[in-house]
C-alpha positions in Angstrom: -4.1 12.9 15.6 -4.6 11.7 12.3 -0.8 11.9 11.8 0.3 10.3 15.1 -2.0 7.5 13.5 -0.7 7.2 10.1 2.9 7.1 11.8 1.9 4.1 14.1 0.3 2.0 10.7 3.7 3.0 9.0 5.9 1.3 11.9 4.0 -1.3 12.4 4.2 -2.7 8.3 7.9 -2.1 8.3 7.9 -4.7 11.0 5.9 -6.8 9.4 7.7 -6.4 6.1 10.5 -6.7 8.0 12.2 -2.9 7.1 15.3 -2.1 8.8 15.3 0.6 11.7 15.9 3.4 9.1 12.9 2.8 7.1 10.2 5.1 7.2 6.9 5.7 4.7 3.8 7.3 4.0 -0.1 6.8 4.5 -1.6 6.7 1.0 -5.1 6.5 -0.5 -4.7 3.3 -2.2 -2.4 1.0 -4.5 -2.5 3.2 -7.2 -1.1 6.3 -5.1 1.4 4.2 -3.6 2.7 3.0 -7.2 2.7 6.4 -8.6 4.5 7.9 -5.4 7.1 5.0 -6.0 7.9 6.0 -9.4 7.7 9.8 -9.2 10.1 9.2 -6.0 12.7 7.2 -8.2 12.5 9.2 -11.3 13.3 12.3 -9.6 16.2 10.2 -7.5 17.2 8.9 -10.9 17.4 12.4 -12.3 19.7 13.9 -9.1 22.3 10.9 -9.5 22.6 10.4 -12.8 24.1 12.7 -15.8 22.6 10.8 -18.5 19.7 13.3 -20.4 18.0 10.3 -21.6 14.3 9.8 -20.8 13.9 7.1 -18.2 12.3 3.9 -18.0 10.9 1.4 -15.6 10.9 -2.4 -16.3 8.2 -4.7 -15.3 6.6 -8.2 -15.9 4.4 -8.4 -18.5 2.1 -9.4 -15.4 2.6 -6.0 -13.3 -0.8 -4.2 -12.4 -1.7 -1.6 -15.0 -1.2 1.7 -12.2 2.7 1.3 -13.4 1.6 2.3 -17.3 -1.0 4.9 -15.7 1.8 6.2 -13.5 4.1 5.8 -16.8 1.9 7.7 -18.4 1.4 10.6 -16.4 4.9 11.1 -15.2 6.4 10.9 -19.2 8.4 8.3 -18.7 8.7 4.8 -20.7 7.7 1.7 -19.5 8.7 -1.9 -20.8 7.2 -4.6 -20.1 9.1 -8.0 -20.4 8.1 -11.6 -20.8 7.1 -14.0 -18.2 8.0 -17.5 -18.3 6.4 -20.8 -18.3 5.2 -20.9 -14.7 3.8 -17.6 -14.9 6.5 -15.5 -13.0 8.5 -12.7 -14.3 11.4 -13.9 -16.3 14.7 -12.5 -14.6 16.6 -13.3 -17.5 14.6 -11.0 -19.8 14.3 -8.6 -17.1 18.1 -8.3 -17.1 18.6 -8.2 -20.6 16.1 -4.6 -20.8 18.3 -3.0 -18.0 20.3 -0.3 -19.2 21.5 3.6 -18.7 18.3 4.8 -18.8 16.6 2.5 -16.1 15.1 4.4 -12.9 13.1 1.6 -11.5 12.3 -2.4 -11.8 9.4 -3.8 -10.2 7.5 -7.0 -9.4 4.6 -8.3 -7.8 4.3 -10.4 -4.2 2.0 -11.7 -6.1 0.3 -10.7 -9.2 -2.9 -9.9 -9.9 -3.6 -12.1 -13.2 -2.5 -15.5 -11.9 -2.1 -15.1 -7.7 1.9 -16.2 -8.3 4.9 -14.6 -6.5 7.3 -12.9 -9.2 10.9 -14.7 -8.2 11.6 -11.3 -6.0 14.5 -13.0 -4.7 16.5 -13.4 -7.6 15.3 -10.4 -9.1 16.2 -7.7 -5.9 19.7 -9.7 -6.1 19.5 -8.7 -10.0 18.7 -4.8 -9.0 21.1 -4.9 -6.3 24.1 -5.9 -8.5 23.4 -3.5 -11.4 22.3 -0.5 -8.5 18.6 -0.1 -9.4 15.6 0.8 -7.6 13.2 -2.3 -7.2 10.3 -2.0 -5.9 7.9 -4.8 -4.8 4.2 -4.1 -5.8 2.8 -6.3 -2.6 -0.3 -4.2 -2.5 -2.9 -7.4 -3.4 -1.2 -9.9 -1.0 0.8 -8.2 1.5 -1.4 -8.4 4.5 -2.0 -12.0 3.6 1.6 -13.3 2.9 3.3 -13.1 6.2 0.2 -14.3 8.2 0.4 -17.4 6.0 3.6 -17.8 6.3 3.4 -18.0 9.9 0.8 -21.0 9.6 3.4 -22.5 7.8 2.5 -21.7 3.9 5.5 -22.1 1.9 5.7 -18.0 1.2 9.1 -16.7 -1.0 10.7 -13.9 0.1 9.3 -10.3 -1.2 10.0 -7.9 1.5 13.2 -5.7 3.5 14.7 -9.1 4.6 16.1 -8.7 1.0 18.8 -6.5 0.8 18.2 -5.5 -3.1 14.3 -4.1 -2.2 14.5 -0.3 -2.4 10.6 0.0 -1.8 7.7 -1.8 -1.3 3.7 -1.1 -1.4 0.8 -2.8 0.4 -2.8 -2.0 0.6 -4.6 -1.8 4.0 -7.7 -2.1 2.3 -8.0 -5.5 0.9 -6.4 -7.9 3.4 -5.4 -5.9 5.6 -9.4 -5.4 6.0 -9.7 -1.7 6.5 -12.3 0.4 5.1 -11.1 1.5 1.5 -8.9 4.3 0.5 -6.1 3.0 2.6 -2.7 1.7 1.3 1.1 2.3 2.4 4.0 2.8 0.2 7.3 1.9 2.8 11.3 2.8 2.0 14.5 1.2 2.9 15.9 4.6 3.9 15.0 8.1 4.5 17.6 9.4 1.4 15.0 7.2 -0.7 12.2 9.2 -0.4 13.5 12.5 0.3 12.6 13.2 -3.0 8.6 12.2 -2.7 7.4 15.4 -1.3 6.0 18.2 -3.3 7.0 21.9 -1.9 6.3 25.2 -3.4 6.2 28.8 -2.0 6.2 31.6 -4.8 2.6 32.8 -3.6 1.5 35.5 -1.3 0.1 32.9 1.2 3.9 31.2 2.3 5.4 27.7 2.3 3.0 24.6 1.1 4.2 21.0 0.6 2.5 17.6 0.7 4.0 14.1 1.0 1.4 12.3 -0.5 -0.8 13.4 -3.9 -3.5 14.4 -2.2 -3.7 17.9 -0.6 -7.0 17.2 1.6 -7.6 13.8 2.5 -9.9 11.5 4.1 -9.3 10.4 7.9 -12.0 7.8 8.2 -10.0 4.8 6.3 
C-alpha cells in the first residue's frame, strides 16, 4: 500500500512539473535525500559514460542550499561554487566558464533559499543542454508554491520538464506542499537517468537486497 501510494505522489508532481510521459521518481525523506540521491545518481552515470579517471565535480551558485557540499562531501567528489550576479541569481556566464571534462552535474535553485529569487534555470538548462550535462533543479523550498502561483497569474520563470536541458528536479512535500515532515520527491526525465540510483547487493547467506532510496526502513506516516 505504501508503494501504490508513493507511485500516485510521484505521477502526480511530474504533471505538475510538467515531466514528460517517460519520467518516473522516487519518494524520499526530505530535500536533503533527494539532493544526495541526485548526485550519487549522476556521479555513477558520469562514471559509466565517460573514460576520463578524473575525480568529478558538480557546479553550483554560490547561493545553492548547503545538502550539495554535504552530499559533496560524503560521496568524494568536488564541488565549485561560482559567483552570483548583481540581482542575486546565479551567474550563467561564470557557471559556463567552470564547466569542463570533469563535470558530472550543474544545479540551481527554483528559488534559493538566502534571497527567495529564481536562479535564470532557463538559460542555464539551455547552457547544460548544449555542453551535455546533467542539471538539476533544486525546487525543494518553492516547488509546491511556484506553479500554484503561477496559475493566479504571478509572473513565475520557467524551472521545471517544460525545459528540455532539466535532467532532474527535487521538491519537498513537506513545506508547501503541506505534508507532515519527512516527505520530499526527487523526479527524472527518463528511466536511463536513474537506473543507476538503486543500491543492490547479494554476497550474503540471506539472498538479493536492494533499496531505491537511502533509507532501508522507512517511515509511512508522512
Amino acid at each position: 500500500s505504501l508503494a501504490r501510494m508513493e507511485d500516485e505522489v510521484i505521477g502526480m508532481c511530474a504533471s505538475l512539473f510538467r515531466a514528460p510521459p517517460e519520467a518516473c521518481g522516487s519518494f524520499t525523506s526530505g530535500g536533503t535525500e533527494s539532493i544526495f540521491l541526485a548526485l550519487k545518481t549522476a556521479r555513477d552515470h558520469f562514471r559509466a559514460t565517460h573514460s576520463s579517471a578524473q575525480r568529478p565535480k558538480v557546479i553550483v551558485p554560490r547561493t545553492a542550499h548547503p545538502a550539495f557540499d554535504k552530499a559533496a562531501h560524503y560521496l568524494d567528489v568536488d564541488i565549485v561554487r561560482t559567483p552570483i550576479g548583481a540581482d542575486l541569481r546565479a551567474d550563467v556566464e561564470a557557471m559556463g566558464a567552470a564547466i569542463d571534462e570533469r563535470t558530472m552535474l550543474m544545479a540551481a535553485s527554483a528559488p534559493c533559499y538566502p534571497y527567495g529569487v529564481f536562479d535564470p534555470i532557463g538559460a542555464l538548462a539551455a547552457l547544460a543542454e548544449s555542453r551535455s550535462t546533467w542539471f538539476h533543479v533544486d525546487a525543494c523550498l518553492g516547488g509546491f508554491l511556484a506553479p500554484v502561483a503561477r496559475d493566479e497569474g504571478h509572473d513565475i520563470p520557467e524551472f521545471d520538464f517544460s525545459l528540455d536541458g532539466v535532467s532532474s528536479l527535487s521538491a519537498d512535500l513537506h513545506k508547501y506542499g503541506f505534508s507532515a515532515r519527512g516527505a520530499s520527491i526527487l523526479l527524472y526525465r527518463n528511466a536511463s537517468l536513474k537506473a543507476r540510483q538503486a543500491f543492490g547487493f547479494d554476497n550474503w547467506p540471506r539472498g538479493s537486497y536492494s533499496t531505491e532510496t537511502f533509507l532501508g526502513s522507512r517511515p509511512g506516516g508522512a
